[in-house]
N, C-alpha and C positions, 0 to 999 in steps of 0.2 A: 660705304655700302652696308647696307642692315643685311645679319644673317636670316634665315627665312629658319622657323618655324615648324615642324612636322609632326604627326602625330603619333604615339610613342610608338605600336606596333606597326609599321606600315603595310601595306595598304593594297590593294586590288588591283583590278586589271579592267581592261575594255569591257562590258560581259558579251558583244557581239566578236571578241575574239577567237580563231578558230584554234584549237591545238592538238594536229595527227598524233595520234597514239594514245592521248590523255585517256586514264580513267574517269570518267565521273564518277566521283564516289558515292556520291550524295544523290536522293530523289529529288528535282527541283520544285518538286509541289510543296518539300519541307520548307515553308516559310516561316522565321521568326524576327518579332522587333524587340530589340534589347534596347534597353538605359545603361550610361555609365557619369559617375561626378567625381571629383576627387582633389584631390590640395597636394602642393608639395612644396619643398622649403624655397625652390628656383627654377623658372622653363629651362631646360636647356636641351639646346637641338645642335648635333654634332659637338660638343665641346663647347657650344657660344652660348651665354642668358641672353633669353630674350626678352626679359623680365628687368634689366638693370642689377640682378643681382636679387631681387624682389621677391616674395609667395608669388604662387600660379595657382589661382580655380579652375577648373576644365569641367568641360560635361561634353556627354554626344547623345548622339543615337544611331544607331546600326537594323537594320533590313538585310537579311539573309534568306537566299532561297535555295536549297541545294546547294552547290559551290560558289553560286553568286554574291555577292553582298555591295550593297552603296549604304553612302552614312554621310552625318554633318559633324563635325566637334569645334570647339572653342575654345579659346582661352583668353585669358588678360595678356598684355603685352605693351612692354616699354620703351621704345627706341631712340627717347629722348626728344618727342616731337609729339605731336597731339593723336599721334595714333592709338587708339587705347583697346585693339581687340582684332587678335584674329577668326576668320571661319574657314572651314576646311568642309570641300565636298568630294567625295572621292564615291569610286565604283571601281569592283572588281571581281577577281576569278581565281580560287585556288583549287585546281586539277592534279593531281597525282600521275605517275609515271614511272610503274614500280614502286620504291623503296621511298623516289624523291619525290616530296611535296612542295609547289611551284606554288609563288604569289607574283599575279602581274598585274602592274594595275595603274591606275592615273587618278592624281588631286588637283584641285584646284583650289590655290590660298586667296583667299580674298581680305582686306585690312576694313575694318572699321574706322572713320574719320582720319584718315590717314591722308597727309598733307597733297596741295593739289602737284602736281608732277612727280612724286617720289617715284611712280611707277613701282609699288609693292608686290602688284597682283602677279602669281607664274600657275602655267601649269610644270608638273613633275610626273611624269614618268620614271616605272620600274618594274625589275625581273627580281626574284628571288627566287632559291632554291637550298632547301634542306635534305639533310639525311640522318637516319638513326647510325649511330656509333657506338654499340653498346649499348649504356646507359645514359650518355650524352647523346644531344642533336648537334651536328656541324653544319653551317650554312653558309652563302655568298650570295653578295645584291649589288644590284648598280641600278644606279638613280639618274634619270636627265632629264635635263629642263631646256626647255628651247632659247628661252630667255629668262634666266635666271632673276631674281627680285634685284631690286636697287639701278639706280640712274647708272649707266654706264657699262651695264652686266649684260652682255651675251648668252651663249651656252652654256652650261655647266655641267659634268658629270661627276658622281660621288661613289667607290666602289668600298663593300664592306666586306669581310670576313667576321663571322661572329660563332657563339658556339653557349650551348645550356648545358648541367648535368645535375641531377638533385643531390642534394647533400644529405637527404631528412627528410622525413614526411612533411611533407609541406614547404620544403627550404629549395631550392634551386639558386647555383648560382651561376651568374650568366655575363656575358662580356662580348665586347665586340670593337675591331679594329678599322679604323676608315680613312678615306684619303677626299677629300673636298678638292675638288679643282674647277675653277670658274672664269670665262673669255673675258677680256676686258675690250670694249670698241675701242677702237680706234691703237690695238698692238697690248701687247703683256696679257698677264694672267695673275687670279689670285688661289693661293695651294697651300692647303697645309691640312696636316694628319692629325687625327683626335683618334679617342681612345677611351674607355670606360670597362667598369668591373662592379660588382654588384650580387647583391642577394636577396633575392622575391621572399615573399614570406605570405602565406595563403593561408592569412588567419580563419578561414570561412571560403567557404565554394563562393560567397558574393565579396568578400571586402579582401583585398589585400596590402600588401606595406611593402614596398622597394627600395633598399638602400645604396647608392651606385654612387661610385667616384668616376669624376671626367678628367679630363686633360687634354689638352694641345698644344702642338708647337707655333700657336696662331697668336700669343700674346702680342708680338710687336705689330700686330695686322688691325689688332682690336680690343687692346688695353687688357684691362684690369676682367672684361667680362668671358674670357676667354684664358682664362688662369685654372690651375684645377682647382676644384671645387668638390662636397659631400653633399648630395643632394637625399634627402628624404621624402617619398610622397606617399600619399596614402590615395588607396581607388576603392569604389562600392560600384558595384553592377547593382541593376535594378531591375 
C-alpha cells in the first residue's frame, strides 16, 4: 500500500459548514489569490518519502476570501510504478472561537498516470485546533478518510499533537507528533507513529527555508523510505 501524500500546512474545511459560536474574523469580500513553488531535498508525508527518497518540486495556488480559502497544489511523486504526480484540491474554513483558531477542511488527492486499479485517489477530512501558550502555539488534528489510498485500504484516521515557538527573529522551531492508523478489508489494520522536529527560517516575507528531521516506527511496514531522514526545502510565495 502506497502512503498518500499531503500538503505541508493542511488544509480547510467545507466552506458551506456551519459553526455556533465561531467568530468570523475576517470580512468575506477580502479576496485574495496567492502563488507558491519550492524544492526540497525529499516528499515526505507523515514519516513516509513519496519521492523514493528523491528532490520534490511543488507549486499551488490558493484563493481566500475572508476565512474561506480552496487551492490546487502538486508535486512529483514516486511509487515505484508509472505514477509520476500528484494534485491536491482542497477548500476550506478557519473560524476562531476565543483564543482557539480552528481549521476544518477536505482534499482531494488525485495521481497523475497512475497504474489502472491501484485505486490512489481518497478524499481526507480534518479538524484542527490551536492556542497561544505564551510565546508558543500548541495544537491538535485528526485526519479521516473514508477510503484510505492503496488497493485493500479502508478507513483511516490520523491524530496529531504539534506545537511552534520562535527562537529568533525569523527562526521558529516547530514539531509535531502523530499516530497513522488505517482498516485493512477483509480484518487487521496498518499503525504506526512518526514524529518530526525542525526550524523555519523566513529569510524574506516571500521565500522561506525549512529544516526538519522525520522518523517512525513504520520501517518493517515500508523499508528503507520510512527510516529517519533530514529533509531540507526551500518555499517562494508569489
Amino acid at each position: 500500500m502506497h502512503m498518500k501524500a499531503l500538503k505541508f500546512a493542511l488544509l480547510g474545511a467545507a466552506a458551506s459548514l456551519a459553526f455556533g459560536g465561531a467568530a468570523f474574523a475576517q470580512d468575506a469580500s477580502d479576496v485574495d489569490l496567492s502563488f507558491n513553488i519550492g524544492v526540497a531535498s525529499d516528499y515526505v508525508f507523515r514519516g513516509v518519502s513519496q519521492t523514493d527518497e528523491d528532490p520534490q518540486i511543488f507549486g499551488g495556488a490558493d484563493l481566500t476570501a475572508g476565512i474561506f480559502y480552496a487551492g490546487v497544489w502538486a508535486s512529483n511523486v514516486d511509487f515505484g510504478d508509472s505514477t509520476d504526480a500528484e494534485v491536491d484540491l482542497y477548500v476550506g474554513a478557519t473560524p476562531t472561537l476565543g483564543p482557539v483558531s480552528l481549521d476544518l477542511g477536505a482534499i482531494y488527492y488525485t495521481y497523475v498516470d497512475a497504474p489502472s486499479g491501484a485505486d490512489l485517489d481518497q478524499w481526507e477530512f480534518m479538524a484542527s485546533a490551536s492556542v497561544p501558550a505564551g510565546q508558543a502555539t500548541l495544537g491538535a488534528a485528526i485526519y479521516y478518510s473514508p477510503d484510505y489510498t492503496g488497493v485493500g485500504a479502508d478507513e483511516s484516521f490520523y491524530y496529531e499533537v504539534n506545537g511552534a515557538i520562535p527562537l529568533a527573529e525569523r527562526f521558529t522551531l516547530s514539531g509535531a507528533l502523530g499516530h497513522q492508523d488505517v482498516e485493512i478489508s477483509g480484518g487487521g489494520d496498518v499503525d504506526y507513529t512518526t514524529w518530526n522536529l525542525g526550524v523555519e527560517i523566513a529569510a524574506t516575507d516571500k521565500f522561506g527555508l525549512d529544516i526538519r528531521y522525520h522518523d517512525t516506527d513504520a520501517e518493517d511496514l515500508f523499508g528503507s523510505i520510512a527510516e529517519e531522514r533530514l529533509v531540507a526545502s526551500l518555499k517562494l510565495a508569489l
